[in-house]
N, C-alpha and C positions, 0 to 999 in steps of 0.2 A: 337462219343458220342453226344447225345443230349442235347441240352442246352439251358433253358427256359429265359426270361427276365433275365436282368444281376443284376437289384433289385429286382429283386421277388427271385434271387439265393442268394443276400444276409439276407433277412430279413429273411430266412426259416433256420431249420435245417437239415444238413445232410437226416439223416433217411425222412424228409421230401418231400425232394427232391425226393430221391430215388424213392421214392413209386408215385410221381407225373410222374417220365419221367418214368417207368412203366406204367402207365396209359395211357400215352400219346402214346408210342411206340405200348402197344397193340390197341388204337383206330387207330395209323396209318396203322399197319396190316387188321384190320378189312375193311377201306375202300380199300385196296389195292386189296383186296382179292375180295371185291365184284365188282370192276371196272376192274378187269384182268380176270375176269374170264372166262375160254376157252370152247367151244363148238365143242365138237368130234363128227364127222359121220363116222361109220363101217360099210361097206355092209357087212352082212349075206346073202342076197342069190339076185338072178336076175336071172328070165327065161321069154321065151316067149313064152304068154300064147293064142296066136291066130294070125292066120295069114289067112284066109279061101276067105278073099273077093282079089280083083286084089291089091287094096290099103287101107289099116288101119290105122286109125289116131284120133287126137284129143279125148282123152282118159277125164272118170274123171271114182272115182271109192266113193262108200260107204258100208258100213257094214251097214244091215238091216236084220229081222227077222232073227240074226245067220248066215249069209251069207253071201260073198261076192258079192256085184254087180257092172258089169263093163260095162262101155257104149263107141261106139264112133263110126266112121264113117266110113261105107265101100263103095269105088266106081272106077272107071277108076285110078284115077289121082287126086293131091292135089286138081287142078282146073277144075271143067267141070265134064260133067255128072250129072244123077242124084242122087246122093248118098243116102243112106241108113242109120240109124241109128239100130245098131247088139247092144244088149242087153245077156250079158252072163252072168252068176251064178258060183259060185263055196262054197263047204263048209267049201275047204284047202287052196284055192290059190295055190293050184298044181293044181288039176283036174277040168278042164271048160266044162260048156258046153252052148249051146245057149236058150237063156228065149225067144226072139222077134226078129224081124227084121220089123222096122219100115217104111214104106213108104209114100210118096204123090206121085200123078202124076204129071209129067212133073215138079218138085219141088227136087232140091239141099238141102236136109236135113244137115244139119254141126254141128259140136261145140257143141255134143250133154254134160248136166250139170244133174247129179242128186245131188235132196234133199229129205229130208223126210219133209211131212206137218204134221204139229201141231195136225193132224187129224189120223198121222201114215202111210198115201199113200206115196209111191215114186212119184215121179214130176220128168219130164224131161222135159227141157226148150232147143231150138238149134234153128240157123238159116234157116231161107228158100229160098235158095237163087233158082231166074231161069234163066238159059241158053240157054233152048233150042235148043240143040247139042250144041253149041261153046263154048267157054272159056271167051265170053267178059257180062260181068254182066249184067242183062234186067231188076231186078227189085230182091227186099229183105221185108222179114217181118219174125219176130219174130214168133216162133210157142211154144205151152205146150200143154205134155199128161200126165196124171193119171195112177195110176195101184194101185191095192190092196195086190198082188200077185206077179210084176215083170213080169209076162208071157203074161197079158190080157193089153191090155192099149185101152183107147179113141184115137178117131182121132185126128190125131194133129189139134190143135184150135189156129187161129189166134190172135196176140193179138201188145197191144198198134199200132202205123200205118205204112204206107207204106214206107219204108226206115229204120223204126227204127232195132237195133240186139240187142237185150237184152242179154248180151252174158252167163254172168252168174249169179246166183241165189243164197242168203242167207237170211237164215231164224233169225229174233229175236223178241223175246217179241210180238208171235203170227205175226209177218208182213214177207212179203216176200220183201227180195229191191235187186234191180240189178240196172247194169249202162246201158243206152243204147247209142249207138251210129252211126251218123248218117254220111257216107261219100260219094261222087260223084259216078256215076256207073261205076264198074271197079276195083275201090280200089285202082287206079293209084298214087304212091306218086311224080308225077311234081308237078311244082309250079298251083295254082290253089285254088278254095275257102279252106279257113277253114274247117275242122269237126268240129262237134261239140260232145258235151258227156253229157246226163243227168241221176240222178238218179230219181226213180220211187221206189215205194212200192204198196204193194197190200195184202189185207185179204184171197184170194182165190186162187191166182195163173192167174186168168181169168181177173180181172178189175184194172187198175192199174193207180196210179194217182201220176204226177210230185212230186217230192219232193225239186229239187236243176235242176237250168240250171248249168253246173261247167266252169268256168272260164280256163278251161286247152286249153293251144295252143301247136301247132306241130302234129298236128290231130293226137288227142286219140284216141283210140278204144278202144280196148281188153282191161277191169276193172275187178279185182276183189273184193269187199268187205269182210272186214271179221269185226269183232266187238271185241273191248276189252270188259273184264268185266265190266268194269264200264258204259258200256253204247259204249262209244265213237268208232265211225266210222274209219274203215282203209280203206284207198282206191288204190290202186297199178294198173297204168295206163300204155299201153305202147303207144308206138308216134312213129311217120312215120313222123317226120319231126322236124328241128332245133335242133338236135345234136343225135334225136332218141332217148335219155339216160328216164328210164322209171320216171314219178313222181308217189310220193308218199305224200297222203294229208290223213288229219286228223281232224274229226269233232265230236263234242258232240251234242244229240241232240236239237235242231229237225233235226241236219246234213245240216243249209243253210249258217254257216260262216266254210271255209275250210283254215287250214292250209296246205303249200307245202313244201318239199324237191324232190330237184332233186337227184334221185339215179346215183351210179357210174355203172351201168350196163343197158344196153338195152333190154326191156324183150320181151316177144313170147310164148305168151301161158300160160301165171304165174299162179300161182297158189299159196297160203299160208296159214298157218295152226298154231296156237298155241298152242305148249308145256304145259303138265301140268305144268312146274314148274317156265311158263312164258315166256318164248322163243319163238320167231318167226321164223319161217325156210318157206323158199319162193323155190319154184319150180319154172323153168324158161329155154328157151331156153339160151346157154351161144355163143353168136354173137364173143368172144376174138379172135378164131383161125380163124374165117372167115371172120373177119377185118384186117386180119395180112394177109389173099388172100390166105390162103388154100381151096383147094379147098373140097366142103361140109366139110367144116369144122365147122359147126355148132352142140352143143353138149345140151343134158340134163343135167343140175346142182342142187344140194341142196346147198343153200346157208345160213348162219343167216341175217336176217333183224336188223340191228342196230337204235338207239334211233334218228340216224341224217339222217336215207336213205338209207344207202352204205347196200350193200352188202357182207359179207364175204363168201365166196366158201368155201363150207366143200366138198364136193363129187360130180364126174362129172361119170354117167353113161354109160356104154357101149351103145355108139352113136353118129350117123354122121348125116350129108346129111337134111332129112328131117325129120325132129323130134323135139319132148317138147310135150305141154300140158297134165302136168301130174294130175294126180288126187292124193292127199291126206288123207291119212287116220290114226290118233293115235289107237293103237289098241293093248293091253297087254305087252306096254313098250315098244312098236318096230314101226315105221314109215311103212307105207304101201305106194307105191309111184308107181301107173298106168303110164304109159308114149309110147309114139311109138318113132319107127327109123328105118332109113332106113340102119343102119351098114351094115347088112346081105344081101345085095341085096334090098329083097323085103319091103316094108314099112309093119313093124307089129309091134304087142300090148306086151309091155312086164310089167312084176310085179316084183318090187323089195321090200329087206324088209331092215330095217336100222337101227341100233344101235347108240342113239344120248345121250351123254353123256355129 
C-alpha cells in the first residue's frame, strides 16, 4: 500500500486520499513504463548478395531514386593490393546487379561511404591508400566522386591533405561534415605518437574547412557522425589503444565544446542510424568472443545506444572472421543492414532486413 506524508494523511479525507495515491501510482507507472522500455530486433531475412571479386568488404548501403544502392570494396585481401570500389543496384534487395567499378592507378581505393547532396547526386567519399605491391602503408589521402545516375561517376578527386581519411560523410542543414583521421604509416597499434581525429565540413563535397581539432586519446580513427534533431552532434569513435572501448561525444552547435562517454563495447566499422520513434541502434563489429580467444570469432551486431554510451545487443548476424561495416537504412518499418563476412569461406556482402520493435 502507498502511503503519503503521515500529516498530509491525517488532515485529508478518506475519499481524498484515495483519489490522491491513485494519482500517484498511475504517475509512478507512467515513468516506469517509459524508463523500462525494451527494444526488440527480429531478423526477417539475411542473404548474400555478392560475392564476384577475390575479397568484399566494407559495405555502406542507401535507397535513392527507388532503388537500392550498395557500395564496397573488392580486391586480393583485407590489406594490399589495389582495391576497387563495386557499386551495385538492386529494385528488391533480392536481385543485384552491378552500376560501376571504380578505379585509380596504382591507388588502394577503401571504406567506400555513400550520401545523397542537397543537389540529389550520390557522393561516394573512401580512402586512397598506396602500397605498391606490399602490404606496408606508403602514403593515404582522402578521395570523392559524383554521379547523377549511380552508373557514370567523376574521377576520384583528391581532397583535404596528405595523410588525412575522411572516413565517413553526413549531410545537415545544406553542409557535408565527416571526421578525419590521421595515423603513422602502417596503422601499427605499438606504443608510439598519438593520432589524432578532426572534424571538417564542406558546401560541395570538394573544399573543406576544419571545424573542431577533438581532444580524443587512444588513437581514434574510424568516426561516425550522425545528428539529433535538435541540431546536436553525435560522434561514435573507435580507438586502437588504452582499453580500445569505443567513445562517444556529443556537441551542439557550432560542435567546438564536446561532451564524452566511454562505451562498454569496442567498435569496428560502426555505423548508426535513428529510429523514427527515437531510438538509436549502432551497427558494429562485436570484438566479445574474440577477447574470450576464439578463434575469428569476431561478429556483426545491432545493438541500442543508451543515453550514458553503453551499448545493449539486440541481434548478432550470421558472421565470423573478418567482417562489420555495415551500411544502414530505415525503410517501410523494417531496418536495411549491408554488412560483409567471412562465415562462408569466402569474404562477401550480405543484406539483411529487421524487425525493431
Amino acid at each position: 500500500m502507498v502511503t503519503l506524508c503521515p500529516s498530509f494523511e491525517e488532515n485529508t479525507s478518506p475519499l481524498h486520499r484515495r483519489l490522491l495515491r491513485t494519482v500517484f501510482l498511475l504517475a509512478l507507472c507512467l515513468v516506469a513504463a517509459t524508463q523500462v522500455r525494451a527494444v526488440t530486433a527480429e531478423l526477417a531475412d539475411n542473404r548474400k548478395i555478392w560475392d564476384a571479386g577475390a575479397h568484399n568488404a566494407f559495405t555502406d548501403l542507401v535507397r535513392w531514386h527507388d532503388r537500392w544502392w550498395c557500395t564496397f570494396r573488392e580486391s586480393e585481401g583485407h590489406v594490399g593490393g589495389d582495391g576497387g570500389i563495386r557499386v551495385i543496384v538492386s529494385a528488391d534487395g533480392v536481385k543485384w546487379e552491378s552500376a560501376a567499378l571504380l578505379t585509380e592507378k596504382d591507388v588502394d581505393l577503401r571504406d567506400p561511404k555513400l550520401t545523397v547532396t542537397p543537389e540529389g547526386r550520390l557522393m561516394l567519399n573512401c580512402g586512397g591508400s598506396i602500397y605498391l605491391g606490399t602490404k606496408q602503408l606508403k602514403g593515404r589521402r582522402s578521395r570523392v566522386m559524383f554521379s547523377s545516375d549511380g552508373r557514370t561517376w567523376t574521377a576520384p578527386q583528391k581532397i583535404l591533405n596528405e595523410g588525412d581519411w575522411l572516413w565517413r560523410v553526413t549531410w545537415h542543414d545544406g553542409f557535408a561534415y565527416g571526421a578525419a583521421y590521421r595515423s603513422g604509416l602502417g596503422g601499427s597499434t605499438a606504443p608510439g605518437p598519438e593520432w589524432t581525429l578532426s572534424i571538417y565540413r564542406s558546401k560541395d563535397g570538394l573544399s573543406w574547412d576544419l571545424v573542431k581539432n577533438m581532444n580524443v586519446l587512444g588513437r581514434p580513427n574510424e568516426t561516425t557522425l550522425r545528428f539529433q534533431p535538435n541540431g546536436e552532434m553525435i560522434a561514435l569513435v573507435r580507438r586502437e589503444a588504452e582499453g580500445f572501448m569505443g567513445h562517444i561525444g556529443y556537441s551542439k552547435p557550432p560542435y567546438t565544446d564536446w561532451t564524452w562517454k566511454e562505451s562498454n563495447h569496442r567498435f569496428g566499422g560502426q555505423n548508426a542510424i535513428q529510429l523514427p520513434g527515437g531510438t538509436w541502434i549502432v551497427g558494429t563489429r562485436d570484438y566479445t568472443k574474440l577477447s574470450a580467444g576464439v578463434k575469428n570469432g569476431a561478429e556483426t551486431m545491432l545493438a541500442e545506444l543508451g543515453a550514458d554510451g553503453k551499448l545493449k545487443p539486440l541481434l548478432t548476424f550470421k558472421s565470423s572472421g573478418d567482417t562489420s561495416y555495415p551500411g544502414l537504412v530505415w525503410h517501410d518499418g523494417m531496418l536495411w543492414v549491408s554488412y560483409y563476412s567471412s562465415h562462408e569461406g569466402k569474404t562477401s556482402i550480405y543484406l539483411a532486413k529487421v524487425k525493431i520493435k
